[in-house]
C-alpha positions in Angstrom: -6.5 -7.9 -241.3 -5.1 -10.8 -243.0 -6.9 -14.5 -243.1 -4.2 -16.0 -240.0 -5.0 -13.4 -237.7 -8.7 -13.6 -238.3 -8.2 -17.2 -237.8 -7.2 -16.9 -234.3 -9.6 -14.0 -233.4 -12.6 -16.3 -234.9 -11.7 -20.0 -233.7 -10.1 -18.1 -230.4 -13.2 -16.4 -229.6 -16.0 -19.3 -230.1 -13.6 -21.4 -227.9 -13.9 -19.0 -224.9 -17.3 -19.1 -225.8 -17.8 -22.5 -225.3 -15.6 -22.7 -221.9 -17.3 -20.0 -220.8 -20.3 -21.8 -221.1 -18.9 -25.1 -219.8 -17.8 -23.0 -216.7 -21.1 -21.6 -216.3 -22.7 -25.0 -216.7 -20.8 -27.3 -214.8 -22.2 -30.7 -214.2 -22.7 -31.0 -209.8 -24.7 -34.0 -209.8 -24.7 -37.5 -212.2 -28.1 -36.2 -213.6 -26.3 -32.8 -214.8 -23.5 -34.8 -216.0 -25.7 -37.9 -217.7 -29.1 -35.5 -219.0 -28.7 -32.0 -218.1 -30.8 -32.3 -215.6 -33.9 -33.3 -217.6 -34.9 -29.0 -218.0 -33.6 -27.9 -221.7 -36.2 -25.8 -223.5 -37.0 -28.2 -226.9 -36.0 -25.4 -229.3 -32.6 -25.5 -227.3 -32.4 -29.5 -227.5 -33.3 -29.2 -230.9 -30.1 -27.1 -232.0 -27.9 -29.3 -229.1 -29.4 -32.3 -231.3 -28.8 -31.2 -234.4 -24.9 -30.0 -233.9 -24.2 -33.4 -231.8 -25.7 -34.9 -235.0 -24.5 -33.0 -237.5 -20.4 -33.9 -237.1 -17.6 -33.2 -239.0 -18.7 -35.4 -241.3 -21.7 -33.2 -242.3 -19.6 -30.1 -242.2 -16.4 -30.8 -243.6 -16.5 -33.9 -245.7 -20.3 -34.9 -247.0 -19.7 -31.6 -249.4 -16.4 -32.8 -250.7 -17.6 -36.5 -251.0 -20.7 -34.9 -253.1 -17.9 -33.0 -254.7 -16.3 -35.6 -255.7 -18.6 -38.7 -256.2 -21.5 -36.1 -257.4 -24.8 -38.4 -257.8 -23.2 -41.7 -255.7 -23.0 -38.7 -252.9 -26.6 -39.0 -252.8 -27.2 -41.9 -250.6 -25.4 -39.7 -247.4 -28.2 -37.3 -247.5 -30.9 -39.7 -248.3 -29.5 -42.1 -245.5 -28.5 -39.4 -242.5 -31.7 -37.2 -243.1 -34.4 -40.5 -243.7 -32.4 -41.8 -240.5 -33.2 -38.8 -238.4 -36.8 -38.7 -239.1 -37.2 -42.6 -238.5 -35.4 -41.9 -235.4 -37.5 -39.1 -234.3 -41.2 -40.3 -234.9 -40.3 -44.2 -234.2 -38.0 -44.3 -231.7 -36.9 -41.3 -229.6 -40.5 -40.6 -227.9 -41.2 -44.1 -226.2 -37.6 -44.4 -225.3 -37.9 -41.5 -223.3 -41.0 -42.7 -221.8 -39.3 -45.5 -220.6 -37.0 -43.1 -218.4 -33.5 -44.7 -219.0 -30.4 -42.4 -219.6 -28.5 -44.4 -221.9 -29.3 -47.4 -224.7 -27.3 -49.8 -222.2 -29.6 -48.7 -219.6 -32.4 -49.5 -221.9 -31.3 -52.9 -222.3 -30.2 -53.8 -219.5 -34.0 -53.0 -218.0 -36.2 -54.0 -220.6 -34.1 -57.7 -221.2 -33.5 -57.9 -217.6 -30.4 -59.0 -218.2 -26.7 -57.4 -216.9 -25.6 -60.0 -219.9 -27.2 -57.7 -222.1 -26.4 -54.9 -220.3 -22.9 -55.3 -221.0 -23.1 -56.6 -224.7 -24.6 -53.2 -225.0 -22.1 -51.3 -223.6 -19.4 -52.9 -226.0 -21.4 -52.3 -228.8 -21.9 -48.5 -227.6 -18.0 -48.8 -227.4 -17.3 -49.8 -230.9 -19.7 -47.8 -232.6 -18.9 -44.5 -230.9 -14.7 -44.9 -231.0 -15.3 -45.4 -234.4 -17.7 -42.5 -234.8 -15.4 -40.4 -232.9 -12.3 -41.4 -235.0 -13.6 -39.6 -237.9 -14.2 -35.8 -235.4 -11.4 -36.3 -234.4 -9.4 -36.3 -238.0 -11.7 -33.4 -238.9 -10.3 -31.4 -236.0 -6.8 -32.1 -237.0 -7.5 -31.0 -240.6 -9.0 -27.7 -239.6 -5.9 -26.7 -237.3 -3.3 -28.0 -239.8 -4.6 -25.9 -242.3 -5.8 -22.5 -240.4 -3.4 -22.8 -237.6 -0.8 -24.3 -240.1 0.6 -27.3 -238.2 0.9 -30.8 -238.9 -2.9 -32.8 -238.8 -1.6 -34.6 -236.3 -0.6 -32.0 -234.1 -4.1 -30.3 -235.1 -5.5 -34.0 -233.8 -3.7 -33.2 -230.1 -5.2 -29.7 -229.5 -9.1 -31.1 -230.4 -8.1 -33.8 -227.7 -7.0 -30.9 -225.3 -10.2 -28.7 -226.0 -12.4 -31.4 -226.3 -10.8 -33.4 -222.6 -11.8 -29.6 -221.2 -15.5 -28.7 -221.7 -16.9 -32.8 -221.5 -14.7 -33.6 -218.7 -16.0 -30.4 -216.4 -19.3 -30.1 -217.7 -20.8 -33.5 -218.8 -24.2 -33.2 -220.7 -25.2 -29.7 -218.8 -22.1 -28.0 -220.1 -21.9 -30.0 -223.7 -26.3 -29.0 -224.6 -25.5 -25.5 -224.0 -22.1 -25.2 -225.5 -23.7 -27.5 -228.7 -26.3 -24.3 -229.1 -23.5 -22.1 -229.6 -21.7 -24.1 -231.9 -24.8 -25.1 -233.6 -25.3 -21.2 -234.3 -21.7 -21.1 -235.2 -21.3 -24.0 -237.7 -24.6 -23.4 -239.5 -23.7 -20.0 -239.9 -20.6 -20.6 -241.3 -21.7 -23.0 -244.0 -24.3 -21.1 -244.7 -22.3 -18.0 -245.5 -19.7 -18.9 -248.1 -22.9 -21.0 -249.8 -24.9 -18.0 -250.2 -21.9 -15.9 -251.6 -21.0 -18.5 -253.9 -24.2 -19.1 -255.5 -25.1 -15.7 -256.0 -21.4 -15.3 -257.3 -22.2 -18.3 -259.7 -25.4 -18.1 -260.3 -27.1 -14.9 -259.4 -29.5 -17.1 -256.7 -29.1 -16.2 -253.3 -30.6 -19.5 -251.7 -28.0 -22.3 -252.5 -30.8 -24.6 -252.8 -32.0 -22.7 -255.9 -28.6 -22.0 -257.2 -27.3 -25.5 -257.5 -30.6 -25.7 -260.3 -29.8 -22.4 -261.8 -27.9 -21.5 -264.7 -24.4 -20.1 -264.2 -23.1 -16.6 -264.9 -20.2 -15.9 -267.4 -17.4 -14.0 -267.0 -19.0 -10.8 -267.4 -22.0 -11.5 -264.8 -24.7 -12.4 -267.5 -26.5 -15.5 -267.8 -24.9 -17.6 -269.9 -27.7 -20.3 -270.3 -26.1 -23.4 -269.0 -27.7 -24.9 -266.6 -24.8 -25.4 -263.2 -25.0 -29.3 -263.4 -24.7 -29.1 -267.5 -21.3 -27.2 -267.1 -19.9 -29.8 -264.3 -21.2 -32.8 -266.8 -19.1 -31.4 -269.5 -16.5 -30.1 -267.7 -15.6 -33.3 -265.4 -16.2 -35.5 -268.7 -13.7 -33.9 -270.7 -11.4 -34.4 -268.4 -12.0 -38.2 -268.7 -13.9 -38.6 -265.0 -17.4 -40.3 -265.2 -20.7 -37.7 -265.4 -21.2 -35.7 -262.3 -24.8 -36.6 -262.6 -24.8 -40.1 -263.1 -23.7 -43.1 -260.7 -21.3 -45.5 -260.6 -22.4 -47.7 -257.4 -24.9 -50.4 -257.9 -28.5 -50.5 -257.2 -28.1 -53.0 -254.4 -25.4 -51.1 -252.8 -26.7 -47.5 -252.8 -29.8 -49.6 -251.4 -27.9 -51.3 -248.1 -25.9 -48.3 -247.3 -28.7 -45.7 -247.4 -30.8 -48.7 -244.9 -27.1 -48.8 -242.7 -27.4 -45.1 -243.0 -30.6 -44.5 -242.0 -31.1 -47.9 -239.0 -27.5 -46.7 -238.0 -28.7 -43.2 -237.1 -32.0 -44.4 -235.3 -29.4 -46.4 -232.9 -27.0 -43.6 -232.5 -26.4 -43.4 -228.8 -25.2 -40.5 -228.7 -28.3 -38.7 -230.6 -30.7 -40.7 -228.3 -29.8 -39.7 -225.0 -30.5 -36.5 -226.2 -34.0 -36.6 -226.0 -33.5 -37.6 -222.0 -32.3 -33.9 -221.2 -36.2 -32.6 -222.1 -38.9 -32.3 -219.4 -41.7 -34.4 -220.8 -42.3 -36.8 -223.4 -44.2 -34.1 -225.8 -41.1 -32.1 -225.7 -39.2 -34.6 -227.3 -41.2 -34.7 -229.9 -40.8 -30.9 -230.4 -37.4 -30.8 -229.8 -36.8 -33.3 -232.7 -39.3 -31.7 -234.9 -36.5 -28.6 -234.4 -33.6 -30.2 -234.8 -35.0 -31.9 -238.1 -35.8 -27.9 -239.6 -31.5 -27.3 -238.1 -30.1 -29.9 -239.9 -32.4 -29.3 -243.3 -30.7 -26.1 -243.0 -27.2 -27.6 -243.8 -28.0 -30.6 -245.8 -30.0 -28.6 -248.6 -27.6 -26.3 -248.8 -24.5 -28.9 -249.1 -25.1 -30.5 -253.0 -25.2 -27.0 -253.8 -21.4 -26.2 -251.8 -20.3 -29.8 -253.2 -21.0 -29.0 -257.3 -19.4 -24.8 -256.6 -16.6 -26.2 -254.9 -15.9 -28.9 -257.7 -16.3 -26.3 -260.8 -14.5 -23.3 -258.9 -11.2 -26.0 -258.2 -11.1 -27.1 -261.9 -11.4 -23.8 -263.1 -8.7 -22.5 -261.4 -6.7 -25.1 -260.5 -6.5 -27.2 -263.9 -4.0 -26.0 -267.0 -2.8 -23.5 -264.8 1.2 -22.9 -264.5 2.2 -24.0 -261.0 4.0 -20.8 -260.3 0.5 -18.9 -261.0 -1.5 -20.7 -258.3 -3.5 -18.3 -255.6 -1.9 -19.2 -252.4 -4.7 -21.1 -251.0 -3.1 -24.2 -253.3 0.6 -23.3 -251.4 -1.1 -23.3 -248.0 -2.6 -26.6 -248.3 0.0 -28.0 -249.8 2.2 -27.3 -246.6 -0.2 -28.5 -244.5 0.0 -32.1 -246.6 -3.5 -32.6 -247.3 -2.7 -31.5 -251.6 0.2 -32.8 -253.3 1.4 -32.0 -257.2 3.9 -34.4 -258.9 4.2 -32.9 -262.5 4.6 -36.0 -264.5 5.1 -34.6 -268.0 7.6 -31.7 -267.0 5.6 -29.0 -268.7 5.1 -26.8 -265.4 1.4 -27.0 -265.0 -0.9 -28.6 -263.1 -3.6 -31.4 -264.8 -6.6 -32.8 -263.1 -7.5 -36.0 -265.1 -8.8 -39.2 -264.8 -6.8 -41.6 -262.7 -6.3 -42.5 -259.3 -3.4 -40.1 -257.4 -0.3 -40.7 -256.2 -0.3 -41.9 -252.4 1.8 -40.5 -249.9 2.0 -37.2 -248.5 4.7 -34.4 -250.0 8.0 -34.1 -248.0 8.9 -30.5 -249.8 10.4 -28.9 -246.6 10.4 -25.8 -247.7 8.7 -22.6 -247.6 6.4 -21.6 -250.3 8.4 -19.0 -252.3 10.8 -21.4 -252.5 8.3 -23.8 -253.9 7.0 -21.0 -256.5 10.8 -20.6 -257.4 11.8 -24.4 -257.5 8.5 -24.8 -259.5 7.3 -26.3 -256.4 7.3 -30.3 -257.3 5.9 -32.4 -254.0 8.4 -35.2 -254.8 6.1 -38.1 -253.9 7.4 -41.9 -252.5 6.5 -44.2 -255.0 4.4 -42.3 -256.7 3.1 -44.3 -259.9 4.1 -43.3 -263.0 1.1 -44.6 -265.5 -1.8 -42.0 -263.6 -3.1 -40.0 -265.4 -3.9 -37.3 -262.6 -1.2 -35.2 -261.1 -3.1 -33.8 -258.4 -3.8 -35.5 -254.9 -6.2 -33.1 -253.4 -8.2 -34.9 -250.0 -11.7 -35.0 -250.3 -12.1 -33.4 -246.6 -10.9 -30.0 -247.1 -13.2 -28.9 -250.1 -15.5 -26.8 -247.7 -12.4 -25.6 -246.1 -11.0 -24.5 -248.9 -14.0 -23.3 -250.9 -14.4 -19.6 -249.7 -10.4 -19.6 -251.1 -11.0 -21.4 -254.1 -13.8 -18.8 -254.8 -11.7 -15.4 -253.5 -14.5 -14.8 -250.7 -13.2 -12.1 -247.9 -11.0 -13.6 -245.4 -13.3 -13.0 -242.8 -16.0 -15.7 -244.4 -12.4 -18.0 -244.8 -11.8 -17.4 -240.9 -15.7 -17.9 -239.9 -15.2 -21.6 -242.0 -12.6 -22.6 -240.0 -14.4 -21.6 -236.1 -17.5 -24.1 -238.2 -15.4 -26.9 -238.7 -14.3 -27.0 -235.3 -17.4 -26.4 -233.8 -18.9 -29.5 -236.1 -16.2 -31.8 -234.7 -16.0 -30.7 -231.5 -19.5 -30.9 -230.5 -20.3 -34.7 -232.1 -17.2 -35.5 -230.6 -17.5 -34.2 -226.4 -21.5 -35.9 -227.3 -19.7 -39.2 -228.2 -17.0 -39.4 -225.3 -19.6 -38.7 -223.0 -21.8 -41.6 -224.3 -18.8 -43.9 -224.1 -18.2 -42.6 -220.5 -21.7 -43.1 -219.0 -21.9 -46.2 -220.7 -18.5 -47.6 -219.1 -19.4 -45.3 -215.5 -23.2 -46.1 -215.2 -23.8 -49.0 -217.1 -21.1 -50.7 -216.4 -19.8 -49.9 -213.2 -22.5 -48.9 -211.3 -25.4 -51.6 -212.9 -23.1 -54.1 -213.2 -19.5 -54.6 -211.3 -20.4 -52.3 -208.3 -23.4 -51.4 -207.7 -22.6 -49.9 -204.1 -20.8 -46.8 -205.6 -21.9 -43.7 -204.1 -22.6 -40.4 -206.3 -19.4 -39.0 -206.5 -17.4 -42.1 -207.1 -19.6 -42.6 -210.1 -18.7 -39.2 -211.1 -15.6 -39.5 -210.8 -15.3 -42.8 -213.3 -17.0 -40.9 -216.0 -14.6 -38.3 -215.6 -11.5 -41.0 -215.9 -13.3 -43.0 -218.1 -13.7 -40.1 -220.7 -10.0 -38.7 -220.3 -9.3 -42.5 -221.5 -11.4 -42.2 -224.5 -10.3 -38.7 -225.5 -7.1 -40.3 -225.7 -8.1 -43.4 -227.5 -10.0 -41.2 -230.1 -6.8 -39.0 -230.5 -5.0 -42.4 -231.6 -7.4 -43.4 -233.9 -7.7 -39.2 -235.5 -4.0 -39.7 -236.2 -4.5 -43.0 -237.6 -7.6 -43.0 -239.0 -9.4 -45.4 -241.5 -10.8 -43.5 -244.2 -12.0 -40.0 -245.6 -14.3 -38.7 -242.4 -17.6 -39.3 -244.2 -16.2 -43.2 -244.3 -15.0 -43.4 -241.3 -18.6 -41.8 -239.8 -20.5 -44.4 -242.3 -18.8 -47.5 -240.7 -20.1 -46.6 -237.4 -23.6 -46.4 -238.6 -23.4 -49.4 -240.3 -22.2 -50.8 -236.6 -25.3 -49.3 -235.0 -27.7 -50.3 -237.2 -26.3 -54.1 -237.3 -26.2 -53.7 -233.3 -28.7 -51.5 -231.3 -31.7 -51.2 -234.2 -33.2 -54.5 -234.2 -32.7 -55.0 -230.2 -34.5 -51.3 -229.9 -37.4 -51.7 -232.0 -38.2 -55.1 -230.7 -38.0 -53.8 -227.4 -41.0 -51.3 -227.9 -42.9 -53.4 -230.8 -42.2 -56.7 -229.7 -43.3 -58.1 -226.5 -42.3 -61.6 -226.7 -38.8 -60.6 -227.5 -36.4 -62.0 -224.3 -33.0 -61.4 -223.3 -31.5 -64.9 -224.7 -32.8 -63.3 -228.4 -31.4 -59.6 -228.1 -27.7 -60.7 -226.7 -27.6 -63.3 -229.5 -28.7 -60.7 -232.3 -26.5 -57.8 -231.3 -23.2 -60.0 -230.8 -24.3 -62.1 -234.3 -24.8 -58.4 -235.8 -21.7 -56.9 -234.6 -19.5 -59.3 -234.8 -20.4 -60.4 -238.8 -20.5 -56.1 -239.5 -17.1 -55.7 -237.7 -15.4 -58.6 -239.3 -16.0 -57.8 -242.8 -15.4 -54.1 -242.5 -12.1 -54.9 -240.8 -11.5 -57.6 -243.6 -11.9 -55.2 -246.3 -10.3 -52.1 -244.8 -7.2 -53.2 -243.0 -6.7 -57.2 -243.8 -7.1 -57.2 -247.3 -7.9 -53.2 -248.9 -6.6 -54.8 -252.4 -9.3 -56.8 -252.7 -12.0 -53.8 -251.7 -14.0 -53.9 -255.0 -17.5 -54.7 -256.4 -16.3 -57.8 -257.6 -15.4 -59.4 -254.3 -17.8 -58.1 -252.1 -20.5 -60.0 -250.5 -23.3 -59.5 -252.8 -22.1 -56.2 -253.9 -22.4 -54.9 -250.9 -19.4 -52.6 -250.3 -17.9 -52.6 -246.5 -20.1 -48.6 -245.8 -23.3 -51.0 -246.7 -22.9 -53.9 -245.0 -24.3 -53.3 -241.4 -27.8 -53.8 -243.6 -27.1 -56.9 -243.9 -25.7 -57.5 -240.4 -28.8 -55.7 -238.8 -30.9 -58.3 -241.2 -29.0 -61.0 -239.0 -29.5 -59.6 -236.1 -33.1 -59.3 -236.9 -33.4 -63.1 -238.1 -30.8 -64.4 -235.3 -32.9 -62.7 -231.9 -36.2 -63.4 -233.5 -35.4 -67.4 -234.0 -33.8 -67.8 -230.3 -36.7 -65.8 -228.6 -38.8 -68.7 -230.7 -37.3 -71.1 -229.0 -36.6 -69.7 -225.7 -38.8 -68.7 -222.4 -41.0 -65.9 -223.1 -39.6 -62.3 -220.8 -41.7 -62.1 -217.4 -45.0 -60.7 -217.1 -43.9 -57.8 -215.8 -41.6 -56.8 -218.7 -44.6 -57.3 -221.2 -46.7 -55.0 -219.0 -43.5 -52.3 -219.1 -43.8 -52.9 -223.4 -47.1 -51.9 -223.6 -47.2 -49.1 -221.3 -44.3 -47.5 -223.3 -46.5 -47.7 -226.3 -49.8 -46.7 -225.0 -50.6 -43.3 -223.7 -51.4 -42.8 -220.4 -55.2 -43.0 -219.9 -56.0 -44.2 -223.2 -57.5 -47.4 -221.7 -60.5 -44.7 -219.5 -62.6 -43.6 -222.4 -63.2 -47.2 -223.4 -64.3 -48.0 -219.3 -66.7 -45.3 -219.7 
């Protein structure tokens, strides 16, 4: 059965899956649609956690950033994975104690304030379009390729599956459906890894591989350590060590902090500790989800460094008429492009940035092999050194190809990918829904809606956003691991600080935490806006704010935010009695206060 039709049959199947289940699941009340009804096992909340955590970003682009960047890559696994844990053991258990369905609901209550209320729902707005922006671009690149249409076409059928399942089943449909693709996605990473490392290597764990030696030609161990050969090989082509950095101290520092504060504010990670029984099973639930997501992000330096030698090796030197047809396929889908600058027919991969632009070769790829196959290029510089533009977000899509794996482990890849996108992004549009339907409309504007009407408004507001995320999927901002990094650096700058000082900090009033978020918003948005779409010329260490590059910055902004609430709830009335006695039954067990009567 060839790789197209096993395409279908894979991606085909887990989507009637996960209908199925969002049939089966259907949200009939707003505490189905909001927390599943508070009853998921914590082994099942686990796996829903760590497949609404682990997005496309994790799946299809942290491998090819780590790929690409090699050690710089580093500070997305030291940020996303620190993140979780100070999420889980800091955060998630008193904010479920608390008994609040959503972050705006969180701050509405604990600041007393429908001011902060509603700066909270923007900033759930900002941080989660953005978020979803970058699921939605990963869809698009797994349908362009497998289902071999345009990405933006690709963008439109995620917004169509994705408008189905989180529109009909809210958070009941979307935990159980997330366990399937959990099972899915982590299965298909996992399988190419494993072949590839014992292909490379001998090793069958990944983990072990990626410190192994490799094998030669003839299957023996040829005594060079995996990360020795990528050294050597990426330096002789003029690129920078695979092993060393390039990014500053200061600025692996702030974007690991963004990283890791921007995941502890996620709203869409936090409501998921709601949809548990008790207190103790959140705790469970996210020791779980932590072992889920290990799982993939041990594995992924290992996927990054095979998928960088295995693409060198066969790409680079090599006639263009000689290519596998993996290189053909992507090429028509518009995500690899070849210019061949000094007319000798083959394909170099060297130092220098790529040509922009997509290819506009129309036509088919024999033709290409025939015609030598140029992707005539708009503009295209002429002093680069490279003649390759390959995008950094299909390298685990295109690794089982790149390293002749059985189409059936290329098929399985492409049912992950869409499983990782799809399941962040139906957790995001339903944060942005409740936040807009309960938060908003129901706290705030009306609070005389009945059950049904408020139903009703997070269905609307979530066909709204599915649309809004399709814009941004076809336009987006960035590779998907940057586009995913700018929303954690907006959630760190905006929820964090107004979070933790609403469990640790009694004195901290409603005049301090609308002032820090808007002051850490507004300074994070502004310069990642100036630096990405005003001015991307001047996007360089040498004109950033203390070298602190636009994926870093919401460190700084959640420092503000920090400084800003703490100096106006100085100066300001202190919250009412009542909210101080809220604070510290959050934090303090129930009955801890007897023994000591005794």
């Amino acid at each position: 059965m060839d790789i197209q039709t096993l395409t279908y049959l894979f991606v085909g199947g887990s989507f009637a899956l996960y209908i199925g289940i969002a049939i089966w699941s259907r949200a009939g009340s707003t505490k189905d649609f909001y927390v599943a009804g508070g009853g998921v096992s914590p082994v099942a909340n686990g796996a829903a956690t760590a497949a609404d955590w682990m997005s496309a970003a994790s799946f299809i682009s942290m491998a090819g950033i780590i790929a690409y960047a090699g050690y710089d890559a580093s500070v997305y696994l030291m940020g996303w994975t620190g993140g979780y844990v100070l999420l889980a053991m800091l955060l998630a258990p008193y904010l479920r104690k608390f008994g609040k369905f959503t972050v705006p609901d969180f701050i509405g209550d604990r600041y007393y304030s429908n001011v902060a209320r509603t700066v909270a729902v923007i900033c759930v707005i900002f941080v989660s379009f953005t978020y979803v922006a970058g699921q939605m671009r990963g869809t698009g690149i797994v349908f362009a390729r497998f289902l071999e249409v345009d990405v933006n076409v690709g963008v439109v059928i995620g917004m169509a599956i994705v408008f189905f399942y989180a529109v009909l089943g809210g958070m009941k449909g979307i935990t159980y459906t997330q366990v399937a693709q959990y099972c899915v996605l982590i299965f298909a990473f996992l399988v190419p890894a494993v072949f590839l490392s014992i292909m490379m290597t001998g090793h069958v764990f990944p983990q072990t591989g990626f410190g192994a030696t490799v094998l030669d030609a003839a299957g023996n161990d040829s005594g060079v350590y995996l990360l020795q050969k990528l050294d050597q090989v990426v330096t002789d082509l003029g690129f920078t060590q695979y092993t060393e950095g390039s990014k500053s101290t200061i600025d692996v520092f702030f974007i690991a902090a963004a990283l890791m504060c921007g995941t502890a504010g996620l709203p869409h990670v936090i409501v998921r500790f709601f949809t548990v029984p008790r207190v103790k099973d959140a705790r469970i639930s996210a020791g779980w989800a932590l072992f889920f997501i290990a799982l993939l992000y041990t594995s992924a330096p290992a996927v990054g460094a095979f998928a960088r030698l295995n693409l060198i090796d066969t790409v680079n030197e090599t006639q263009y008429t000689e290519l596998p047809d993996w290189f053909y396929n992507w090429e028509n889908s518009g995500l690899i492009g070849w210019v061949d600058k000094n007319g000798d027919g083959a394909v170099q991969m060297r130092a220098g940035a790529p040509f922009a632009g997509k290819p506009n070769f129309a036509g088919s790829r024999d033709e290409a092999k025939g015609s030598q196959g140029e992707r005539v290029v708009t503009n295209a510089p002429t002093d680069n050194a490279s003649e390759v533009y390959i995008d950094r977000d299909i390298i685990v899509l295109a690794n089982p190809e790149i390293g002749n794996l059985p189409a059936w482990v290329i098929a399985l890849v492409a049912a992950g990918g869409v499983a990782a996108a799809l399941s962040t992004a139906a957790g995001l549009l339903l944060v942005i829904s409740s936040a807009i339907s309960h938060d908003l409309l129901k706290k705030t504007i009306k609070p005389d809606i009945t059950e049904k009407q408020e139903l009703l408004a997070a269905r609307g507001a979530a066909v709204v956003a599915i649309c809004i995320a399709g814009y941004f999927g076809i336009n987006p901002p960035g590779f998907v691991a940057q586009v995913v990094a700018f929303a954690f650096g907006l959630a760190a700058a905006s929820f964090f600080p107004v979070i933790l000082m609403g469990i640790f900090y009694k004195r901290m009033n409603k005049e301090g935490a609308i002032a820090g978020m808007l002051v850490g918003l507004t300074f994070t948005f502004c310069y990642i806006v100036y630096f990405k779409f005003v001015s991307p010329d001047l996007n360089t260490a040498e004109h950033w704010w203390l070298g602190v590059s636009p994926e870093g910055i919401g460190t700084l902004g959640m420092v503000l935010n920090f400084a800003v609430a703490f100096a106006v709830s100085r100066v300001t009335a202190p919250p009412p009695e009542h909210i101080q006695h809220i604070v510290e039954d959050i934090r303090i067990p129930r009955g801890a206060g007897e023994a000591h009567a005794h």
